[in-house]
N, C-alpha and C positions, 0 to 999 in steps of 0.2 A: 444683915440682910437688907434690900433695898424693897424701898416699897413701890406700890404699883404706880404710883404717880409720877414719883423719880423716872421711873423706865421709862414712863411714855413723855416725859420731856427732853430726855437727852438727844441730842441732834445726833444722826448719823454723818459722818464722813465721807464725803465723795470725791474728795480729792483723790486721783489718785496718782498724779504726779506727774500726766501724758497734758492732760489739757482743763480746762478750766470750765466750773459748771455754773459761776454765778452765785446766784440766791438757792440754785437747790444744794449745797453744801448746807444749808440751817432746817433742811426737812428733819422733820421727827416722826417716831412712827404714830403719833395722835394727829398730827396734820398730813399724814398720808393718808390714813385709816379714813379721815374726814373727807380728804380728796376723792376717794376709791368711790365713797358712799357715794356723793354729790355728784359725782361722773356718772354713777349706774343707776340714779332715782333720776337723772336729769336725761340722758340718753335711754333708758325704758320709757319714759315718759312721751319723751319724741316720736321715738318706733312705735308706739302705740296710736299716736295724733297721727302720724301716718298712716297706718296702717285702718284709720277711723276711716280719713280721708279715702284712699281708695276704694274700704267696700262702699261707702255714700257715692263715689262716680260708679263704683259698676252697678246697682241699683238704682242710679237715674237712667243709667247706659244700658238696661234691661230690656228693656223694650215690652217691657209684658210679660216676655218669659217666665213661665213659674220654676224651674230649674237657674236661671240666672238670680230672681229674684231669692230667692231662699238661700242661694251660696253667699249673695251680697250681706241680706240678712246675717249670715253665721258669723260674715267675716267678720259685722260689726259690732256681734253680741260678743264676740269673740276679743275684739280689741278693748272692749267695754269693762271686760272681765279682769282682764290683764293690767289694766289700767287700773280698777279698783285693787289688786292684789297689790300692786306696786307703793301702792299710797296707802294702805291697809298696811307692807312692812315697815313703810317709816313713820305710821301711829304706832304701830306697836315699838318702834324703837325710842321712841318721845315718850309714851306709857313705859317702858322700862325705866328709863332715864328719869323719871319723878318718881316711880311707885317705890323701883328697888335699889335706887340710887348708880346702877350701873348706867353707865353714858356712853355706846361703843361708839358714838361718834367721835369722842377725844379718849377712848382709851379710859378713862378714871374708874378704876373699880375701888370702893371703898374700902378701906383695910379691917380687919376685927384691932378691936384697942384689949391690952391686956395678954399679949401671948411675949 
């Protein structure tokens, strides 16, 4: 039986004989898993600083408005929230990763000794 570490370092093959892919022929599935994360906390993160950005212009671009103003307000409490959720899943994925020894960043789940 292979254990869970072995798995996530074996490189997958992408050769597949038509054309050639470079350095992603040595991806494995703990440096993809790593990729995937780091692409969705890096890009949630953006959409959100965006998303701050706008409602702070439509709330300068109010005018007074109390229906302009309070949508602005929503959007911003709104992207506030988001942004703390997003940063809140990768404490808690750092908090897994020391407390229970799983690390889904690289895949390593610890094996039990003795079976």
């Amino acid at each position: 039986m292979l254990s869970n570490s072995l798995l996530a370092d074996t490189p997958i093959n992408l050769n597949s004989g038509v054309g050639s892919f470079g350095n992603a022929a040595q991806i494995t599935p703990a440096s993809l898993v790593r990729g995937v994360v780091l692409l969705l906390l890096v890009g949630a993160a953006i959409i959100f600083f965006i998303m701050l950005l706008v409602g702070g212009v439509k709330y300068i671009l109010s005018g007074g408005d109390k229906g302009k103003t309070e949508a602005a307000r929503g959007q911003i409490t709104a992207a506030l929230i988001g942004l703390v959720i997003v940063f809140a899943a990768w404490a808690i994925l750092q908090l897994m990763s020391s407390l229970i020894g799983v690390d889904l960043n690289t895949l390593q789940i610890p094996t039990l000794y003795g079976q």
